[in-house]
C-alpha positions as a printed Julia matrix, in Angstrom:
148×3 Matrix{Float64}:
 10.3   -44.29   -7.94
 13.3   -42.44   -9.83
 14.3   -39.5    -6.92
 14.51  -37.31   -9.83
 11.35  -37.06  -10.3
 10.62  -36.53   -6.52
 12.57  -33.17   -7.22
 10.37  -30.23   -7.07
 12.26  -28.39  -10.24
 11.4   -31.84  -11.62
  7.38  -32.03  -10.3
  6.91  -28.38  -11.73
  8.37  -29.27  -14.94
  5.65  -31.83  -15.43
  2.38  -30.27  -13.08
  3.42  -26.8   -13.08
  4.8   -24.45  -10.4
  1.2   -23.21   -9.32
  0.0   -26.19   -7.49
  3.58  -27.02   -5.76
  4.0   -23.11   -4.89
  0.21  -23.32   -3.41
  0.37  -26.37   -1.58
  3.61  -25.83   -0.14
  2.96  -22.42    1.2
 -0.62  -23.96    2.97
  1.56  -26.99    4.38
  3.62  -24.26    5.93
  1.04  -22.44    7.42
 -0.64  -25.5     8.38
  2.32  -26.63   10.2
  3.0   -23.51   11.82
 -0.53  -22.99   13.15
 -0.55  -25.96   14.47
  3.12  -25.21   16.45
  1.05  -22.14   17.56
 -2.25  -24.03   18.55
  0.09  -26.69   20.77
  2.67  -24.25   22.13
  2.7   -24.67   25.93
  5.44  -24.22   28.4
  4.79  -28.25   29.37
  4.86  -29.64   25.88
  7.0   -32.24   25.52
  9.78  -31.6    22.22
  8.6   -34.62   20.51
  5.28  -33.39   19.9
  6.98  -30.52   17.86
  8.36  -32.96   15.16
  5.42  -33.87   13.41
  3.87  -30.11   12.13
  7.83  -29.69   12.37
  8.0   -31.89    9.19
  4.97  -30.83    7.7
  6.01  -27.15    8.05
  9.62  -28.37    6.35
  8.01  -30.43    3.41
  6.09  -27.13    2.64
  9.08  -24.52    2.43
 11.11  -27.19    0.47
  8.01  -27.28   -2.02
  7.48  -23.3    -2.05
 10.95  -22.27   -2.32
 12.92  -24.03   -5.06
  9.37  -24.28   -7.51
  9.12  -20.58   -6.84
 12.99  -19.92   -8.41
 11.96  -22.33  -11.23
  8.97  -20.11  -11.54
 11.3   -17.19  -11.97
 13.39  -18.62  -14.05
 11.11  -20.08  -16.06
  9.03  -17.11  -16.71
 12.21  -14.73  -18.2
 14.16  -14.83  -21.56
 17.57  -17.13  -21.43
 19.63  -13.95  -21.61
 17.87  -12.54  -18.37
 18.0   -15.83  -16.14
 21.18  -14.29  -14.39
 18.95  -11.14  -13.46
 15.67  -12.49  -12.94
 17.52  -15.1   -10.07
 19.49  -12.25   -8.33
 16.12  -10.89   -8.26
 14.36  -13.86   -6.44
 17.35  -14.27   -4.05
 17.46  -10.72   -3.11
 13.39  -10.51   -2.8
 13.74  -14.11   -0.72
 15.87  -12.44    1.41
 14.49   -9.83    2.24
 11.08  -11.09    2.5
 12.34  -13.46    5.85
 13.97  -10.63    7.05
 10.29   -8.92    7.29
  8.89  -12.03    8.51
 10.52  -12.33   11.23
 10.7    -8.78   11.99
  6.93   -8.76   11.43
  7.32  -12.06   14.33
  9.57  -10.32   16.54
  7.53   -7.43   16.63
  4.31   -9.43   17.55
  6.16  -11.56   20.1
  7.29   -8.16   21.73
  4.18   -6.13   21.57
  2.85   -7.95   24.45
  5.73  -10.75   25.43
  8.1   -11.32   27.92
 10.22  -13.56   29.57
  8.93  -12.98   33.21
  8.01  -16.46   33.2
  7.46  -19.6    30.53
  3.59  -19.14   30.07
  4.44  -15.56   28.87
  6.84  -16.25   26.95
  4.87  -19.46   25.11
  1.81  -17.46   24.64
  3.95  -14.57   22.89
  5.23  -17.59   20.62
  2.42  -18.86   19.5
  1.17  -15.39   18.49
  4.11  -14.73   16.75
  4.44  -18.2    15.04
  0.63  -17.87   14.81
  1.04  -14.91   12.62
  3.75  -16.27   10.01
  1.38  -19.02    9.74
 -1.18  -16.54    8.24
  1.7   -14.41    6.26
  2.41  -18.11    4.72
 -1.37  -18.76    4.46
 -1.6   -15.47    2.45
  1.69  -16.39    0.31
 -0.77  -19.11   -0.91
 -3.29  -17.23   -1.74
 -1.04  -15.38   -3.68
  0.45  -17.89   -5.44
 -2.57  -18.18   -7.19
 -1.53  -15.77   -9.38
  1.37  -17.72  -10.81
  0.48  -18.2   -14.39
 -0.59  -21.33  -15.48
  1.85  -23.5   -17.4
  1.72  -26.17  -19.64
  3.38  -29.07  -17.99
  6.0   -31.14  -19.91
């Protein structure tokens, strides 16, 4: 198959950016909860690369169809603004995540010894994989459009 067409810009051109902007976001916080439901000080690294790849194929799904989204959705005159919009919303969106991580991880974590540390983890990872869950949910709202 033409890698073109394996592109997300590409897939949302011809499904639509709702469906790749769902399923992206819910393979991220599928992959994620599971990171959080394995997390143990004894777990060995290699059992971190599978929901390590699914949590990767999601974000590379959500992220670029998202910007098409944007794009997509504005006059050609405003593309300029609408995409300094998404980059600077991006942005700052991770920088609450993982200030909304950091501050779950510290509420009741420490590094006294690996458990500790491991269970704060998973809660923290635990809870982006619901703020990615409900990114999904919201990305039900994208409008529908006709693919091409």
């Amino acid at each position: 198959m033409d890698r073109e067409r394996l592109q997300p810009g590409a897939l949302a051109d011809r499904i639509g950016e709702r469906p790749l902007i769902v399923s992206g976001l819910g393979l991220q916080a599928i992959g994620m909860g599971w990171i959080a439901l394995i997390a143990d000080p004894d777990l060995a690294y290699s059992a971190f690369v599978v929901p390590s790849i699914v949590t990767g194929i999601g974000s590379s799904l959500a992220i670029p169809t998202s910007a098409n989204a944007v794009v997509g959705a504005v006059a050609m005159d405003e593309v300029g603004k609408a995409a300094g919009a998404n980059g600077m919303l991006r942005e700052l969106g991770g920088v609450f995540g993982i200030a909304i991580a950091v501050a779950v991880f510290a509420a009741a974590g420490s590094y006294g010894s690996a458990q500790a540390f491991t269970d704060r983890f998973a809660s923290a990872i635990g809870v982006a994989a619901a703020l990615s869950l409900l990114g999904a949910v919201g990305g039900l709202w994208v409008p529908r459009r006709s693919p091409t």
